[in-house]
KOLPAPA-337765 format. One record per residue (C-alpha): residue in one letter; x, y, z. Coordinates in steps of 0.2 Angstrom, whole numbers, padded with zeros to 4 digits, always signed. Example, Ala and Ser with C-alpha at 12.3 -4.5 7.8 and 13.67 -1.06 7.14 Angstrom:
2
A+0062-0022+0039 S+0068-0005+0036 
***
This chain:
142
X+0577+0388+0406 X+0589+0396+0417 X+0576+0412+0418 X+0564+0401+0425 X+0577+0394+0438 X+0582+0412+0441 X+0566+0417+0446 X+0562+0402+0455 X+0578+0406+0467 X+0571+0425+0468 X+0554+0420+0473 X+0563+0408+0487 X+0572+0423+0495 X+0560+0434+0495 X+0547+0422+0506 X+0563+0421+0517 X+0554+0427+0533 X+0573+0433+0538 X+0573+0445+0522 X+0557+0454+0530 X+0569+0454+0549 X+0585+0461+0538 X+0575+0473+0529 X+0569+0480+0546 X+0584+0480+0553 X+0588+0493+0538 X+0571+0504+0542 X+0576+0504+0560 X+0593+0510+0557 X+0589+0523+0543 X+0575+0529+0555 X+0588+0531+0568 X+0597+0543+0555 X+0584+0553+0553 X+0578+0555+0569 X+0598+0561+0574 X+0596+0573+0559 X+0578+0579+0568 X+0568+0573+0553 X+0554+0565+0565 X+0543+0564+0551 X+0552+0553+0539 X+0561+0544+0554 X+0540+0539+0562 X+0538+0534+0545 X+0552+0524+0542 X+0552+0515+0563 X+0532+0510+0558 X+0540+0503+0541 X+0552+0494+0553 X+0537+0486+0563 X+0527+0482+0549 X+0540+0470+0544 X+0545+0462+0559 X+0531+0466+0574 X+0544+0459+0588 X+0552+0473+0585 X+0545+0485+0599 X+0558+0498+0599 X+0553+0503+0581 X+0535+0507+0588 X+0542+0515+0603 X+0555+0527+0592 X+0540+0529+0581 X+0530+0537+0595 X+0546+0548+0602 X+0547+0556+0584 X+0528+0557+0586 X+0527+0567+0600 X+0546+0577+0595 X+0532+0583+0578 X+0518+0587+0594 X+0508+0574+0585 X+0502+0569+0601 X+0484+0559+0597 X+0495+0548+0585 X+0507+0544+0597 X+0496+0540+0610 X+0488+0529+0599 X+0505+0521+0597 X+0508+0519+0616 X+0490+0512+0616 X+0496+0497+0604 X+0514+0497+0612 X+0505+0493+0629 X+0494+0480+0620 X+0506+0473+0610 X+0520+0472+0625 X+0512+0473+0641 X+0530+0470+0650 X+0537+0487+0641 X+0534+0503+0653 X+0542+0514+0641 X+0524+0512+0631 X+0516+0517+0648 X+0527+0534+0650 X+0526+0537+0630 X+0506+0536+0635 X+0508+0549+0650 X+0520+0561+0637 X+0507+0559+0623 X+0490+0562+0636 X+0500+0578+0642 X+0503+0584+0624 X+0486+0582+0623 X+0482+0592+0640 X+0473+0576+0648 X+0482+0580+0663 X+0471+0568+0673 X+0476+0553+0664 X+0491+0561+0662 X+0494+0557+0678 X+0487+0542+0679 X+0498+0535+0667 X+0513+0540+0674 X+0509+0531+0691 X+0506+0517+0680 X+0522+0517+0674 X+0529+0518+0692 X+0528+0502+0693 X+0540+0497+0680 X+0560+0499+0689 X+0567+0505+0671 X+0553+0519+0671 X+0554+0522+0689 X+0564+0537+0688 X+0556+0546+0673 X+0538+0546+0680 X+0544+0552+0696 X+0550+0568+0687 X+0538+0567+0677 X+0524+0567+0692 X+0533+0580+0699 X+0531+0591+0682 X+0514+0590+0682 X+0510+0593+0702 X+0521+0609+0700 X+0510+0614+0686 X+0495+0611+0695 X+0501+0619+0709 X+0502+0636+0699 X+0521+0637+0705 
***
């Protein structure tokens, strides 16, 4: 009877892909919250729930990386960056999450690399020169 019908609308909605893109939308937002508060664990948790949902959503996996590195969980994030660059190959901000993630690691070398990398992307153009500039004071001992 109307039990049946019920469920029948429930199962309906909840194959809905836009219920999985709203859904996201919520995960993105509350991880948002969280990394404001400085919980960068709950928030990486909650920006990977995002992508999961809807994986055209590269800003979750980039915020997911940032909290990543804020925790100095540094092989995770670059493993993020990694799939980031994969994923979205016009996105230089996986690129520069890369060269953080490999000098969290001390991989100064690809460090480096990575950040001339992201030279070449205009919105990431700025950062990597401070960036490269960071990393040849260092190694210049001054």
């Amino acid at each position: 009877g109307d039990d049946a019908i019920d469920q029948a609308g429930i199962d309906d909605l909840l194959n809905d892909p836009r219920i999985n893109n709203i859904v996201s939308l919520m995960r993105f937002a509350d991880g948002l919250r969280l990394m404001h508060d400085e919980k960068m664990a709950d928030a990486a948790r909650l920006f990977s729930e995002a992508f999961e949902l809807d994986t055209n959503r590269p800003l979750a996996l980039l915020r997911q990386g940032h909290c990543l590195i804020k925790n100095k969980q540094f092989g995770e994030a670059l493993d993020i960056a990694d799939i980031g660059r994969s994923l979205f190959p016009g996105k230089g901000e996986f690129t520069f999450l890369a060269a953080r993630a490999a000098f969290g690691l001390r991989r100064l070398d690809e460090s480096r690399a990575l950040a001339e990398l992201a030279l070449e992307y205009p919105q990431q153009r700025r950062s990597a020169e401070a960036f490269l500039a960071m990393i040849a004071k260092m190694q210049s001992g001054c």
